[in-house]
RODO-2510 file (C-alpha; in nm, 4 decimals, decimal comma):
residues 268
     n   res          X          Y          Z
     1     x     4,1216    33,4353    22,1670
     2     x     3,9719    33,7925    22,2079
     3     x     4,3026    33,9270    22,0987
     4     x     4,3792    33,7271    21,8124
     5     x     3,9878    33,8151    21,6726
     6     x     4,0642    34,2010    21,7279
     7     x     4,4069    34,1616    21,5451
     8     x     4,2489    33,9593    21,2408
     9     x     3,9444    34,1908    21,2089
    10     x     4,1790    34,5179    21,2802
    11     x     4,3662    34,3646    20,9286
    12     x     4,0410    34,2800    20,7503
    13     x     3,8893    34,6633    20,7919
    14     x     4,2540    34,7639    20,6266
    15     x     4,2608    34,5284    20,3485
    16     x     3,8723    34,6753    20,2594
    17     x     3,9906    35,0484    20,3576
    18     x     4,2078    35,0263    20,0769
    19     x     4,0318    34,8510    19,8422
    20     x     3,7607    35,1329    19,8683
    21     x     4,0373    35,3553    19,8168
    22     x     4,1768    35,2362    19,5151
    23     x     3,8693    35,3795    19,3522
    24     x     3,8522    35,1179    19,0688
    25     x     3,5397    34,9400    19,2769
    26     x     3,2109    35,0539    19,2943
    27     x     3,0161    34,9886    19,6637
    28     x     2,8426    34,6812    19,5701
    29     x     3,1775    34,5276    19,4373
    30     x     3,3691    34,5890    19,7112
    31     x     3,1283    34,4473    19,9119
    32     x     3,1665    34,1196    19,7214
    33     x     3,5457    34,1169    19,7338
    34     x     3,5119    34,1630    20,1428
    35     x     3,3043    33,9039    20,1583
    36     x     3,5544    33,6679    20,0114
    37     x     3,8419    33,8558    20,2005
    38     x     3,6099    33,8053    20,5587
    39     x     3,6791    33,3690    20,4910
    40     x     4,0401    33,4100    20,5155
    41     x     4,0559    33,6900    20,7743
    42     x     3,7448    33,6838    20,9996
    43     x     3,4825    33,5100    21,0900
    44     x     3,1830    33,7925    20,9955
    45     x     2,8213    33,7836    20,8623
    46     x     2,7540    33,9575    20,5636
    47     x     2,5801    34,2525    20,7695
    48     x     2,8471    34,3558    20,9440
    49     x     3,0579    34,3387    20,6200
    50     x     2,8298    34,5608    20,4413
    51     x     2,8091    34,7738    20,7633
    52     x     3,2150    34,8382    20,7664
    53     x     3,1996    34,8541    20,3607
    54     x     2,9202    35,1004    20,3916
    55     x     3,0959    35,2959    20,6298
    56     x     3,4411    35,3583    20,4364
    57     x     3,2403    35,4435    20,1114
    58     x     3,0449    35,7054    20,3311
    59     x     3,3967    35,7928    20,4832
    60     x     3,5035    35,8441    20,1475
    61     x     3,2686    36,0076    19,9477
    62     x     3,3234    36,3323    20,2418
    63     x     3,7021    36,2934    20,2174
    64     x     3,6271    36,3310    19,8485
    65     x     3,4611    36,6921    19,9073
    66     x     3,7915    36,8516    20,0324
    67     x     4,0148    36,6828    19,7718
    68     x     4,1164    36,9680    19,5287
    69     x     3,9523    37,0320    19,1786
    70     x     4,2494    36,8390    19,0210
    71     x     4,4251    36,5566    19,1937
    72     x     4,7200    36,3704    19,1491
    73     x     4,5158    36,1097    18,9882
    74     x     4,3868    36,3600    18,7030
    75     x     4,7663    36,4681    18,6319
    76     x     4,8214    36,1126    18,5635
    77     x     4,5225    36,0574    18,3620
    78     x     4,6131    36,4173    18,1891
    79     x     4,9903    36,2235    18,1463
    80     x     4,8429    35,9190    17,9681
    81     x     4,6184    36,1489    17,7214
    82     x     4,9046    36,3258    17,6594
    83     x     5,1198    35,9594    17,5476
    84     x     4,8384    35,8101    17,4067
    85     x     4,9084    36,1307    17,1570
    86     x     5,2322    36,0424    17,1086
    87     x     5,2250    35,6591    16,9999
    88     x     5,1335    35,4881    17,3602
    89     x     4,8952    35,2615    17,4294
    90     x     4,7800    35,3980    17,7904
    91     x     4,6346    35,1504    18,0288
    92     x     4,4688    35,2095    18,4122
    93     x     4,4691    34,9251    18,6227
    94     x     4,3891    34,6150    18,3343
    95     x     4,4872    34,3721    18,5591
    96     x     4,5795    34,2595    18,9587
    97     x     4,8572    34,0542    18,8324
    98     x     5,1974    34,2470    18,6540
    99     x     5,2187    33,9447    18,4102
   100     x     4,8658    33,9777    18,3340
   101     x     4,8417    34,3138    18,2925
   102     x     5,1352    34,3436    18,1021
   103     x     4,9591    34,0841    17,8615
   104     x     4,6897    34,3035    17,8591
   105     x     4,8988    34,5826    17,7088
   106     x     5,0544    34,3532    17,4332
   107     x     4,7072    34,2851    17,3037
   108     x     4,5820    34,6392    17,3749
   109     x     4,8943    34,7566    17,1117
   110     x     4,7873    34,4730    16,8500
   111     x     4,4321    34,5680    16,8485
   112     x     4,4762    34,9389    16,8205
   113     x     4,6811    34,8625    16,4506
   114     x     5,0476    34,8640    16,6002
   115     x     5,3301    35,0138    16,4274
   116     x     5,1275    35,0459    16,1329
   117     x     4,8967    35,2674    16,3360
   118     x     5,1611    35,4584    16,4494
   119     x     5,1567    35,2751    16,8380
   120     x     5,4732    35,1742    16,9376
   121     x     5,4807    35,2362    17,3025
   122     x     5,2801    35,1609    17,6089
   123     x     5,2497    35,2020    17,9819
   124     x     5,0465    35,1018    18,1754
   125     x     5,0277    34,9968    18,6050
   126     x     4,8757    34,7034    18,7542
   127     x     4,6232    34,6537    19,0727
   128     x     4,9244    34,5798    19,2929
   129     x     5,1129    34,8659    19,2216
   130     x     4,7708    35,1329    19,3039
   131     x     4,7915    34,9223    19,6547
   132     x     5,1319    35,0532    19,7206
   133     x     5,0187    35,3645    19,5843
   134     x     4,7432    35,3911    19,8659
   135     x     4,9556    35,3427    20,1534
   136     x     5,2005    35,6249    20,0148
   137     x     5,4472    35,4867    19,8523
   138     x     5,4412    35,5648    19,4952
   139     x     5,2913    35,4734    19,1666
   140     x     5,4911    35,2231    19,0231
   141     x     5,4955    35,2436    18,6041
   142     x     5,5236    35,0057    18,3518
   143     x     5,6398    35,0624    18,0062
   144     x     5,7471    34,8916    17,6977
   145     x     5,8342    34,9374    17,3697
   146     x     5,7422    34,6986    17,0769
   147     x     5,9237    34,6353    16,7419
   148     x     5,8701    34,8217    16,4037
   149     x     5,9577    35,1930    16,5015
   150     x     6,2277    35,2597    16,2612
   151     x     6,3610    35,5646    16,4518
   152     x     6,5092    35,3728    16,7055
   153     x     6,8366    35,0680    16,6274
   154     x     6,7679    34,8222    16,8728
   155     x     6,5431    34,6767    17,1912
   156     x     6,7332    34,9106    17,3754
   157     x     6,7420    35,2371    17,3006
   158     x     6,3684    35,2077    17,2017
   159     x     6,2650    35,1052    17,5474
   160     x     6,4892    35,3976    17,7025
   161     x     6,3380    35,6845    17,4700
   162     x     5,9835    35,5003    17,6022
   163     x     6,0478    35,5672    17,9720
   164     x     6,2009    35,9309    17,8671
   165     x     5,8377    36,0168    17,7310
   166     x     5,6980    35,9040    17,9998
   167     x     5,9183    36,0580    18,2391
   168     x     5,8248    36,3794    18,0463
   169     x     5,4602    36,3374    18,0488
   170     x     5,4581    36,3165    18,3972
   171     x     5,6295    36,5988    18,4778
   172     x     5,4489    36,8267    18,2652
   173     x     5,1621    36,7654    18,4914
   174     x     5,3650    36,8142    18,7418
   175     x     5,4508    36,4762    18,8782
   176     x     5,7978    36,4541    19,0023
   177     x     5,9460    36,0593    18,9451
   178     x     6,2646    35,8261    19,0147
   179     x     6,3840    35,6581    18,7534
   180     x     6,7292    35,5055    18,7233
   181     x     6,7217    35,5261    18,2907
   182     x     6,7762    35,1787    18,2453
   183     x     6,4595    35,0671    18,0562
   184     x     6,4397    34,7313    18,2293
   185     x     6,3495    34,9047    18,5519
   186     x     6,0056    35,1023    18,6649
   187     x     5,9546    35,4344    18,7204
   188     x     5,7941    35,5040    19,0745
   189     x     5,5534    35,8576    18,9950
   190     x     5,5757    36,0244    19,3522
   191     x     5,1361    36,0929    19,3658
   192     x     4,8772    36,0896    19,6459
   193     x     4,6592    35,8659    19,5089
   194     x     4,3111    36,0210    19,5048
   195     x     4,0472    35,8804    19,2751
   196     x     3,7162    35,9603    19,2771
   197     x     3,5120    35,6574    19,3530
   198     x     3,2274    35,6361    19,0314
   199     x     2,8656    35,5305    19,0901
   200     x     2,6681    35,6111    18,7871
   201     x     2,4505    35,3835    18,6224
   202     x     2,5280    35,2032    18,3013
   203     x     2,5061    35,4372    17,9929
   204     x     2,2730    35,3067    17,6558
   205     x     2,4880    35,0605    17,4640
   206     x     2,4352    35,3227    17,1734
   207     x     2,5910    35,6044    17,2819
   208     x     2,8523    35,7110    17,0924
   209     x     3,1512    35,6576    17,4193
   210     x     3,5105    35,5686    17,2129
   211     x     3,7442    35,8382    17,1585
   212     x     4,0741    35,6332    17,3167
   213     x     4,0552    35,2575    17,2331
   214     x     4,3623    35,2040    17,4310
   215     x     4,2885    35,3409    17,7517
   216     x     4,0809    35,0389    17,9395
   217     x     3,9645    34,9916    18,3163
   218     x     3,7346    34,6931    18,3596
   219     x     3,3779    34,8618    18,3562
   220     x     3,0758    34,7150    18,5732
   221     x     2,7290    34,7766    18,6357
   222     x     2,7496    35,0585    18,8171
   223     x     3,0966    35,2132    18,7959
   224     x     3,0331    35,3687    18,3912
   225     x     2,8936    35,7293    18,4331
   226     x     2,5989    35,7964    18,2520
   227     x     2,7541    36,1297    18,1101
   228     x     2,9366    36,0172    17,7940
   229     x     3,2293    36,2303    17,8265
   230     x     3,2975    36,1506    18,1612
   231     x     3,2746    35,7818    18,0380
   232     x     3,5501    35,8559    17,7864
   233     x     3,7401    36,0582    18,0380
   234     x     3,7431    35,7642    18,2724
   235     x     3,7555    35,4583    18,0494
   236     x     3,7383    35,5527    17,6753
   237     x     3,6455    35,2320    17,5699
   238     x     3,3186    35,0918    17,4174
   239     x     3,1961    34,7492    17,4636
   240     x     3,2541    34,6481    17,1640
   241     x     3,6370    34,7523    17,1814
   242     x     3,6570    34,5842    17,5328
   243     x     3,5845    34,2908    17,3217
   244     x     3,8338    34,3256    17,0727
   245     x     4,1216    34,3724    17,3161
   246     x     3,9923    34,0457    17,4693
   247     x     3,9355    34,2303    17,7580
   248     x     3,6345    33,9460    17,8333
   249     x     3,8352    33,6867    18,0001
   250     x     3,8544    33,9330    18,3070
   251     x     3,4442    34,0403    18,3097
   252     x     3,2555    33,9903    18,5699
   253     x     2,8950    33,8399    18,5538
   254     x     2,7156    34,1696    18,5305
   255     x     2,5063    34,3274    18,2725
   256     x     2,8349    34,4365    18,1234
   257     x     2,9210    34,1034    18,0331
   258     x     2,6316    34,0113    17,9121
   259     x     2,5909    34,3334    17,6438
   260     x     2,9560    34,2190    17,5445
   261     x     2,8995    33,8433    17,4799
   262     x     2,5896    33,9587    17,2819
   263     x     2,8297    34,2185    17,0632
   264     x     3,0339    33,9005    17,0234
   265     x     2,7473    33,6966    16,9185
   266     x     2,6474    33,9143    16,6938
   267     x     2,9726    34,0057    16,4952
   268     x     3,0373    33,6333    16,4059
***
């Protein structure tokens, strides 16, 4: 019985080790999610959850202190900048689930004017894929490529000159990849995965934060930095964009969610 505890609670403190890691949760939300986890896993009160949550952030936030100046994570974000300049919509993390997420993108590309606009690409990765990520495997990349560019003839060879870019991005930031060329597949970025948690407070709804509507990771309550570059670094979304991309369904009751659904109220 003793055993079989050990073994589930040995699982538990790995599933929350690398959902700290991930770096797209602030403290109190992992907390949350580990509290859910503990009811499938492990019997646990919610001290000893926040004890072993506490204890991983702390873990982490030293770790963080001998990462270098520029990690593997800021080539990537460096990469996306770099596409969004090119006709991508570039999207961190909008979603746990691939279909989902790559949803997510289809609306992003709508909403920031489409081929009109000169965005005819996107690529974006999905919660799963950061979890592989974490345990060393890779960064597995999505891409697509949507109608209207008249440079390419067909589905095809669009979606191939799509994962070329990418390809291209990434290795100007020096990120090696595998990718077999076909454009159906992924292409697995070879990173260490090293994101700096965030635990700023929430900036004033009225600061100016937008420079890259495309470019979304579902904000919260504490995880938006105060500093407005950093914000646009990091997400480069406002509120009110969030909103736009429908970005809404996925909020979480926080003061976040409430300063959108008053933006919404407002605008009708």
């Amino acid at each position: 019985m003793q055993q079989d505890f050990d073994r589930r609670l040995a699982e538990f403190e790995g599933d929350v080790a690398s959902l700290v890691r991930i770096g797209f949760k602030t403290r109190d939300e992992a907390f949350k999610d580990a509290v859910e986890l503990a009811d499938f896993k492990c019997d646990l009160d919610e001290v000893a959850i926040r004890s072993i949550v506490d204890c991983l952030f702390d873990s982490l936030v030293e770790e963080e202190g001998s990462w270098p100046e520029t990690t593997d994570f800021d080539r990537l974000d460096a990469a996306f900048v770099n596409l969004e300049e090119r006709g991508f919509v570039a999207l961190h993390n909008p979603h746990w689930a691939p279909s989902s997420a790559s949803y997510i993108a289809e609306v992003a590309h709508e909403r920031a004017g489409g081929a009109p606009a000169g965005k005819h690409y996107a690529v974006y990765y999905h919660a799963q894929s950061v979890e592989r990520a974490v345990r060393g495997k890779g960064l597995d990349l999505s891409f697509m490529a949507f109608p209207g560019n008249p440079t390419y003839m067909n589905e095809h060879t669009a979606w191939t000159a799509a994962g070329m870019m990418v390809v291209e991005a990434l290795a100007a930031q020096g990120l090696a990849t595998e990718w077999s060329g076909e454009p159906t597949e992924n292409i697995l970025v070879a990173m260490n995965w090293q994101k700096r948690h965030i635990t700023m407070p929430l900036p004033a709804p009225d600061e100016g934060l937008l420079e890259r509507p495309s470019f979304w990771t579902p904000p919260s309550e504490d995880a938006i930095r105060a500093d407005a570059t950093d914000f646009a670094r990091l997400f480069g979304l406002r509120p009110d964009i969030a909103r736009l991309v429908g970005v809404e369904l996925d909020l979480q009751d926080d003061s976040v969610q409430k300063h959108k659904l008053a933006l919404m109220n407002s605008n009708r």
